[in-house]
LOBADREN-199719 format. One record per residue (C-alpha): x, y, z; residue in three letters; residue number from 1. Coordinates in Angstrom, 2 decimals. Layout:
<pts>
       xx       yy       zz  type  seq
        X        Y        Z   ALA  NUM
...
</pts>
This chain:
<pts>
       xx       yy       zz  type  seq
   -45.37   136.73    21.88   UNK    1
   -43.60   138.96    23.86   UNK    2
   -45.21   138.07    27.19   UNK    3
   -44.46   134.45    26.55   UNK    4
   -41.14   134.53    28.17   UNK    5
   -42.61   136.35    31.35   UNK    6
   -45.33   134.16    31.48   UNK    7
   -43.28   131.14    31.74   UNK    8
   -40.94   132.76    34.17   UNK    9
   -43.53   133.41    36.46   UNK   10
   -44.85   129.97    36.15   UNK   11
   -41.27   128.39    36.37   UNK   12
   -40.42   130.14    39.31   UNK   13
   -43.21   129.21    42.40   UNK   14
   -42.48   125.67    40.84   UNK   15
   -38.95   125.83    41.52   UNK   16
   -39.21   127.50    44.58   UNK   17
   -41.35   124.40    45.82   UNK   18
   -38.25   121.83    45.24   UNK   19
   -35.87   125.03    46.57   UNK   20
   -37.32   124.97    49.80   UNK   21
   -37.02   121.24    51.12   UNK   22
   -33.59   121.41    49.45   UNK   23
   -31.97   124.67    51.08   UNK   24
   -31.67   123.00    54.37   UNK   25
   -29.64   120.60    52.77   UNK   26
   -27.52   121.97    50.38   UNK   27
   -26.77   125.17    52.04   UNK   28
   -28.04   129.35    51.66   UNK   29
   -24.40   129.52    50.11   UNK   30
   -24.95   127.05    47.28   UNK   31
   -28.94   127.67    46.73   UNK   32
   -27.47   131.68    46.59   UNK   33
   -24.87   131.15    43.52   UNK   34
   -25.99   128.33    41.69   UNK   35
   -29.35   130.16    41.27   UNK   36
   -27.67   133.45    40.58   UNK   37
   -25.63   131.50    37.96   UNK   38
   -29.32   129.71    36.21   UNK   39
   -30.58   133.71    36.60   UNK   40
   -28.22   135.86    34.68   UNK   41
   -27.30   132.42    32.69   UNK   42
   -31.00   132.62    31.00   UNK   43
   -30.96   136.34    30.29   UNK   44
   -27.41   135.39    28.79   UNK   45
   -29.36   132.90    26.39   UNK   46
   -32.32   135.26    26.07   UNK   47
   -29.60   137.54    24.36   UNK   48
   -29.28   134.88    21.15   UNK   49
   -33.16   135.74    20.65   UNK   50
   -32.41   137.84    17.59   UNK   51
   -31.70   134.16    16.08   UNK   52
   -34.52   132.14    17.34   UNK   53
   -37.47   133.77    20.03   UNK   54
   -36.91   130.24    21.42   UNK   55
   -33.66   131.07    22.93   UNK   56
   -35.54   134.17    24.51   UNK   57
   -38.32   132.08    26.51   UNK   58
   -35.58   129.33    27.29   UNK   59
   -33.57   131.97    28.98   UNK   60
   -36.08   134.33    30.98   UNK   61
   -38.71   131.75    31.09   UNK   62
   -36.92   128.31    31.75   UNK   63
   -33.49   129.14    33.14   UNK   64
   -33.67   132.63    34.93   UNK   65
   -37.14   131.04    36.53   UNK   66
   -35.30   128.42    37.73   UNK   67
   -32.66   130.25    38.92   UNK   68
   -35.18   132.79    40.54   UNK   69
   -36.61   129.63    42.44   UNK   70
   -32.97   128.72    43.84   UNK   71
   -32.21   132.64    44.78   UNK   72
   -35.20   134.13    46.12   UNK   73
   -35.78   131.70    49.29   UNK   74
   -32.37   132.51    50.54   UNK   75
   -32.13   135.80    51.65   UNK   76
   -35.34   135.46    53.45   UNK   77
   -34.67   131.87    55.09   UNK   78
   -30.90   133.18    56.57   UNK   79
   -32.44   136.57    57.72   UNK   80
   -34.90   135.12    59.85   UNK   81
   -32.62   132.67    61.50   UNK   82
   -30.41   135.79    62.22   UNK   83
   -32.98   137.97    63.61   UNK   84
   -35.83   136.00    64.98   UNK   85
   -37.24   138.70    67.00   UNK   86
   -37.88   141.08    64.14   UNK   87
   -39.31   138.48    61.05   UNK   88
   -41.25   141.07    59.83   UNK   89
   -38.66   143.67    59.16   UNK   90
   -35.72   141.57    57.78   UNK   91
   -38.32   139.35    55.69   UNK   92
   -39.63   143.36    54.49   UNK   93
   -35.90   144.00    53.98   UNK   94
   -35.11   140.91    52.35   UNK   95
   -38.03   140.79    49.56   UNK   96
   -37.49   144.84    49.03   UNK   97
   -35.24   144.46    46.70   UNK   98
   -37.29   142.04    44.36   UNK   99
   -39.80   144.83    44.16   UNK  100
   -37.55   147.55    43.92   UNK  101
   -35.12   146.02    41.20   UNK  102
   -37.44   145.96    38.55   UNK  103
   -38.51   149.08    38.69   UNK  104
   -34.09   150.04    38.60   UNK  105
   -34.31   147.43    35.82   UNK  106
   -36.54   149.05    33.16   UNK  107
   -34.99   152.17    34.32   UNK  108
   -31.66   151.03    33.23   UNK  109
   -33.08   149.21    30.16   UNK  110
   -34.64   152.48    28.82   UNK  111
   -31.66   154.17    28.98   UNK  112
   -29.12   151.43    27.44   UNK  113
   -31.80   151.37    24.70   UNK  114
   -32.61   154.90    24.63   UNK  115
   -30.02   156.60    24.73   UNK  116
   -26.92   154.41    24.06   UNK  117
   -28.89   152.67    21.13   UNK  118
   -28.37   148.90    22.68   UNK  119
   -30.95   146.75    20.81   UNK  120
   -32.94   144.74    23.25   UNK  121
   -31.06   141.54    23.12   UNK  122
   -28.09   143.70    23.65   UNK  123
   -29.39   145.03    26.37   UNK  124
   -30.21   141.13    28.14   UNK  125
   -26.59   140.15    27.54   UNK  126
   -25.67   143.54    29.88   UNK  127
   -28.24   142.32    32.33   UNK  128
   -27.17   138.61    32.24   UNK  129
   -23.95   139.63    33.36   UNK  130
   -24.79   142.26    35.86   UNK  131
   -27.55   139.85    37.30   UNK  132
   -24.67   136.97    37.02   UNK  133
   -22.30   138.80    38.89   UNK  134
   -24.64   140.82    41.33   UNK  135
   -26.45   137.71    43.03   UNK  136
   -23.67   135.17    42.92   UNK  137
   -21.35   137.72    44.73   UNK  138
   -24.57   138.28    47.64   UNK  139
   -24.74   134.25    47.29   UNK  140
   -21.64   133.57    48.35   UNK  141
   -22.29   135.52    51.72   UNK  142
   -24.93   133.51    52.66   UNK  143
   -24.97   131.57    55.65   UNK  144
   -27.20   130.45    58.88   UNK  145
   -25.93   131.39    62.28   UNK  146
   -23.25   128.60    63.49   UNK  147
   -25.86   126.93    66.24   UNK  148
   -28.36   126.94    63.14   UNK  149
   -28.37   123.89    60.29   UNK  150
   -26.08   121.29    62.71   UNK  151
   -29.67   119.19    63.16   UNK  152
   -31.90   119.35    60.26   UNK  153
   -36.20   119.76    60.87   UNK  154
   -37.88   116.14    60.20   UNK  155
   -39.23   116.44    56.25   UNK  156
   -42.23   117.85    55.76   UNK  157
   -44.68   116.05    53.15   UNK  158
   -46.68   117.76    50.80   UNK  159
   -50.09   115.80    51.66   UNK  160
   -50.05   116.71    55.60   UNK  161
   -49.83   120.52    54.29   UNK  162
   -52.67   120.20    52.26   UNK  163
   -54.41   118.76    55.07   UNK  164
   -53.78   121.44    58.01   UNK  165
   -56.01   123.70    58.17   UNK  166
   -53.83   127.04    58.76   UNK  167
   -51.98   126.26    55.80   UNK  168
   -55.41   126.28    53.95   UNK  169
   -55.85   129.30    55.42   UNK  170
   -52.79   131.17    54.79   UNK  171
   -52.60   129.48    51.03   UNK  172
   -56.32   131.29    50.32   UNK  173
   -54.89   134.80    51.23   UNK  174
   -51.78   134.48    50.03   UNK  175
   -53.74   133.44    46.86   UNK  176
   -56.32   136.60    46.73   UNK  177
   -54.26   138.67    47.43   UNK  178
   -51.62   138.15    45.10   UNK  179
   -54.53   137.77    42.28   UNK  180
   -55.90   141.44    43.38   UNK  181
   -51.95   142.56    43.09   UNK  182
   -51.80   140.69    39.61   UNK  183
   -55.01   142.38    37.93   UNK  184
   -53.82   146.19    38.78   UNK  185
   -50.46   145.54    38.06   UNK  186
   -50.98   144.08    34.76   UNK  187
   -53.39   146.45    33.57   UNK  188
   -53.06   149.44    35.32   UNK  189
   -52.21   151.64    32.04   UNK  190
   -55.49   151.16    30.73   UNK  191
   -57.23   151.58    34.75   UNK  192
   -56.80   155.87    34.02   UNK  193
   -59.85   157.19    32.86   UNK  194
   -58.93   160.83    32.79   UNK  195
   -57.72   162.89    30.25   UNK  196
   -53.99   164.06    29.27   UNK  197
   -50.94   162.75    28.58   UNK  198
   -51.94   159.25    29.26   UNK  199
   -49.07   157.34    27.91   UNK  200
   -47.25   159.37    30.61   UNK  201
   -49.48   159.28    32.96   UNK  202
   -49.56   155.47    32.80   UNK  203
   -45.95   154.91    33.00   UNK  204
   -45.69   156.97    35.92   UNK  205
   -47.90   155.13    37.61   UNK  206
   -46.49   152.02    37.29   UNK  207
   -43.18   153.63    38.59   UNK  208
   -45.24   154.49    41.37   UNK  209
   -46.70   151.53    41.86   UNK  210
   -43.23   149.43    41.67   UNK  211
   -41.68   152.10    44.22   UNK  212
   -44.54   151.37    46.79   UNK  213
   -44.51   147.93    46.00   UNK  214
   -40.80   148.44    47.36   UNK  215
   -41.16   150.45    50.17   UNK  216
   -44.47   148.15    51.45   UNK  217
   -42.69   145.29    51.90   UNK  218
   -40.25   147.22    54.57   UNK  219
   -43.51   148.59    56.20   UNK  220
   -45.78   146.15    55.98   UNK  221
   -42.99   143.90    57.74   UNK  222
   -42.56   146.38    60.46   UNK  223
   -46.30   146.13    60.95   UNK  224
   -46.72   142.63    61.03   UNK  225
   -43.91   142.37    64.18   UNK  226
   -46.58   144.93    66.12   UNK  227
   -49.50   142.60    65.31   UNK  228
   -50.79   139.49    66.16   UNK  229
   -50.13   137.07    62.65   UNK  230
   -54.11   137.11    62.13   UNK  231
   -54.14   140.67    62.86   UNK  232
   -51.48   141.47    60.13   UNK  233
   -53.10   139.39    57.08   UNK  234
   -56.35   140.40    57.87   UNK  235
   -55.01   144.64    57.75   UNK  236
   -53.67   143.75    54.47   UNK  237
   -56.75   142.06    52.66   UNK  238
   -58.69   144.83    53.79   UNK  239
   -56.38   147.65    53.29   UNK  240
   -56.65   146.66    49.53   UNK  241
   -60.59   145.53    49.44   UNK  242
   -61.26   149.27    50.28   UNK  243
   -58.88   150.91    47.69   UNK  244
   -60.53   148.90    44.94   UNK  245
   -63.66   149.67    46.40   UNK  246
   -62.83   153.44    45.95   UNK  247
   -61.52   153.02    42.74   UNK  248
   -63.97   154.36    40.01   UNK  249
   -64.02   157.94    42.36   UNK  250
   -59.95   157.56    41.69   UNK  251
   -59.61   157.09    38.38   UNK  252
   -60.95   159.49    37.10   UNK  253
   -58.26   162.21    37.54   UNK  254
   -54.55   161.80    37.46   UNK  255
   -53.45   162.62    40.85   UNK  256
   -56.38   160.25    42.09   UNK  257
   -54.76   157.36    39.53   UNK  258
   -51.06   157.86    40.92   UNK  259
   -52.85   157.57    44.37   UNK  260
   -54.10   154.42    43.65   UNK  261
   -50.99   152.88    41.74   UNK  262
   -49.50   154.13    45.61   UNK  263
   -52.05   152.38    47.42   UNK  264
   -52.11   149.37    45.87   UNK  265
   -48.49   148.77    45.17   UNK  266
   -48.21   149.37    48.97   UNK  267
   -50.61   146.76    49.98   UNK  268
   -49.61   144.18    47.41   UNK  269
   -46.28   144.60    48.86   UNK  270
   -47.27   142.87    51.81   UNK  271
   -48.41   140.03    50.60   UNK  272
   -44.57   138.99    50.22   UNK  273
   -44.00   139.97    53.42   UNK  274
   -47.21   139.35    56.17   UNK  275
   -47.36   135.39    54.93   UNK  276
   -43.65   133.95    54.94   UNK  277
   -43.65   135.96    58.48   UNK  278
   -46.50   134.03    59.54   UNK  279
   -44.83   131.03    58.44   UNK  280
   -41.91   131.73    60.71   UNK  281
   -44.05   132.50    63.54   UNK  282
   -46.32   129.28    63.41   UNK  283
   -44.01   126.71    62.25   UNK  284
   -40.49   127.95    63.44   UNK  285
   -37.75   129.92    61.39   UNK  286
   -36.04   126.40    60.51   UNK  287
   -38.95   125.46    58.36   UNK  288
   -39.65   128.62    56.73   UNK  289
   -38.07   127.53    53.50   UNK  290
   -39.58   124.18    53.10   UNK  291
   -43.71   125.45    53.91   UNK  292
   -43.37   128.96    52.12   UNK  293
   -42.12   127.33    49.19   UNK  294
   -45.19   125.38    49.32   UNK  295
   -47.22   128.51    49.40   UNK  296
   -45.32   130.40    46.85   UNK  297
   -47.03   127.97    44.65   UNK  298
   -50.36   130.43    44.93   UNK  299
   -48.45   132.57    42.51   UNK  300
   -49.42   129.85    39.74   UNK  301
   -53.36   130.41    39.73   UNK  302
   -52.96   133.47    40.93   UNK  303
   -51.62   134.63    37.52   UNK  304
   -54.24   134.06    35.78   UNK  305
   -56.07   136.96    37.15   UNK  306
   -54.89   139.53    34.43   UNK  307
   -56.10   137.67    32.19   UNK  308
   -59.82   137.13    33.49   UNK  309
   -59.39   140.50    34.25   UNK  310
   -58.47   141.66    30.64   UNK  311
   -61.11   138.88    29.71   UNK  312
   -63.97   141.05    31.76   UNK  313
   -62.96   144.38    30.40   UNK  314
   -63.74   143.04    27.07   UNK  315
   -67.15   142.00    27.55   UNK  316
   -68.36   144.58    29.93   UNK  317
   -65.64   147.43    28.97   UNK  318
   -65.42   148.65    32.40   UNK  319
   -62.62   147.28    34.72   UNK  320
   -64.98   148.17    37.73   UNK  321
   -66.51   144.44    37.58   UNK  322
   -63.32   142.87    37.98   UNK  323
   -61.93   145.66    40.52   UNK  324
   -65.34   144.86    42.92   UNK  325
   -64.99   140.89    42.25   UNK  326
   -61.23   141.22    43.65   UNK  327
   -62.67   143.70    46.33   UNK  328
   -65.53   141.07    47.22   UNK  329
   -62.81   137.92    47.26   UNK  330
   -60.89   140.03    49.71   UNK  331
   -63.57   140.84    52.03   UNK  332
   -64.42   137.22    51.99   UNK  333
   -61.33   135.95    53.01   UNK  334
   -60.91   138.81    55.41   UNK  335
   -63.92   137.76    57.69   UNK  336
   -62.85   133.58    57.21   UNK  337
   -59.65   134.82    58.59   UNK  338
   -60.92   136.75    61.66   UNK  339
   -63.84   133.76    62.27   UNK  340
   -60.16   131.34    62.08   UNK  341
   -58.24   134.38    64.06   UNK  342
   -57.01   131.14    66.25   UNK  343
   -55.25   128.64    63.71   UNK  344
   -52.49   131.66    62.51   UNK  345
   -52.38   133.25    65.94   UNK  346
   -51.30   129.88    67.37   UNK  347
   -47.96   128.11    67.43   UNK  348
   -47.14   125.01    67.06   UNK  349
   -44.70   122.53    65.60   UNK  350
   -47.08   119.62    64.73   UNK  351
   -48.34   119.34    60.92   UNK  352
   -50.72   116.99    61.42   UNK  353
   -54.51   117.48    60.54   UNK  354
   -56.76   119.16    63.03   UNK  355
   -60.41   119.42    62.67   UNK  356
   -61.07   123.30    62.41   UNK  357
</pts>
């Protein structure tokens, strides 16, 4: 039960960030920036009355705070581009950072306010709600595209002629393994250490690790990807992390092996918020970043269910190696149909009709 909030937030959220993205040229980066700040620390405001009903608990993180995630998230990326066009990597690395990074701050802080200054937990989501509240509505309110920017608005872009271009394919497939491969460690990567110890410590320090790379990926990862070629970038990234799974079993088996791996693959998953709305911005143009990547956000959805196949795996064969090679062999896949397709992310254009590939 206690995953049933997350799991609805993180189903709530690509959905949301779908309708976000045709409506932020529209509405505004200012208004997108506080009214979802407002839905975000709103829900963990009515996750707070959980100690009456649980339902009030996955109505707040799950429902509202997803939806208000959905509203938030798109903006900081979509106005940085416009601002710096020449560096989309960086400021798109600089922009998603903080995602990564804040929930590592976040169960920091929680630990403590429960910890040490005895808050119960739904205590504890009435401080956040406020501090999230207050926090992204303030940032929200500072949001805004450069004055020759938003004056004439990109012609619509439909669903069905997406679904149809090949490069969107493309990019939704690697968005989509990638994220799954990120998913699986993340999710289990407690019960990944196969060494000896402490290993309730061990295990939460690497998922600190892990969240901190996570973090500091997205910055680097972004400055990669404006060195590279678009193709270039992806394909570093899928292979970066098809190797480090591929090494696993030799790096599980001690600790400072595991923390190296919670490094690795934080790092690498780290780009995958990063390399793909940068492509995005490349192919299509920075004006329709928000519309397409909300589009593609939408890999997220199947691509939580890896954990759970994962977990699923582990209990039939009680080894997470299967499911660590499987993710390796998806991401070798897609790594060579990128390179063979090198041409339809390298290329730009603004026209979203279908082309045979």
């Amino acid at each position: 039960p206690i995953q049933i909030p997350f799991t609805v937030f993180y189903f709530i959220f690509p959905l949301t960030m779908m309708v976000a993205g045709t409506l932020l040229p529209k509405i505004g980066p200012r208004i997108s920036g506080m009214l979802g700040g407002l839905l975000f620390g709103g829900g963990w405001l009515l996750a707070s009355l959980g100690s009456k009903s649980f339902i009030y608990t996955v109505m707040g993180i799950g429902v509202l705070s997803g939806i208000g995630a959905g509203l938030a998230y798109i903006v900081p990326i979509a106005v940085a581009i416009q601002w710096f066009p020449k560096n989309k990597g960086l400021v798109t690395g600089l922009a998603v950072a903080g995602f990564g990074g804040g929930a590592a701050m976040v169960s920091q802080l929680g630990g403590w306010l429960m910890g040490s200054l005895n808050q119960s937990p739904f205590e504890t989501f009435f401080i956040f709600g406020l501090l999230f509240m207050v926090t992204v509505v303030s940032a929200g309110s500072t949001m805004r595209f450069p004055e020759n920017v938003g004056r004439v608005q990109p012609d619509p872009i439909k669903l069905t002629d997406l679904l149809v271009h090949p490069t969107f394919r493309l990019l939704y497939g690697a968005m989509f393994i990638g994220l799954a491969a990120g998913f699986a460690i993340n999710a289990n990567l407690k019960e990944l250490y196969l060494g000896g110890g402490n290993m309730v410590k061990i295990g939460i320090t690497g998922v600190s690790l892990f969240a901190l790379a996570n973090a500091t990926g997205r910055i680097t990862w972004g400055m990669i990807f404006d060195r590279l070629e678009s193709a270039t970038a992806v394909q570093a990234n899928l292979l970066s992390q098809a190797v480090v799974l591929l090494a696993a079993p030799l790096m599980l088996s001690s600790v400072v092996g595991f923390w190296i791996f919670a490094l690795l693959t934080g790092f690498n998953y780290g780009g995958v918020l990063v390399v793909y709305v940068a492509s995005i911005s490349r192919y299509w143009g920075a004006d329709r970043v928000s519309q397409i990547y909300g589009y593609l956000f939408s890999s997220n959805i199947p691509a939580s269910m890896a954990p759970i196949l994962a977990g699923l795996i582990f209990d039939s064969l009680h080894s997470f190696n299967f499911a660590l090679y499987g993710l390796a062999g998806l991401l070798l896949l897609i790594t060579f149909r990128v390179h063979r397709k090198a041409v339809l992310i390298n290329e730009t254009t603004t026209c979203l009709l279908y082309t045979s590939d």
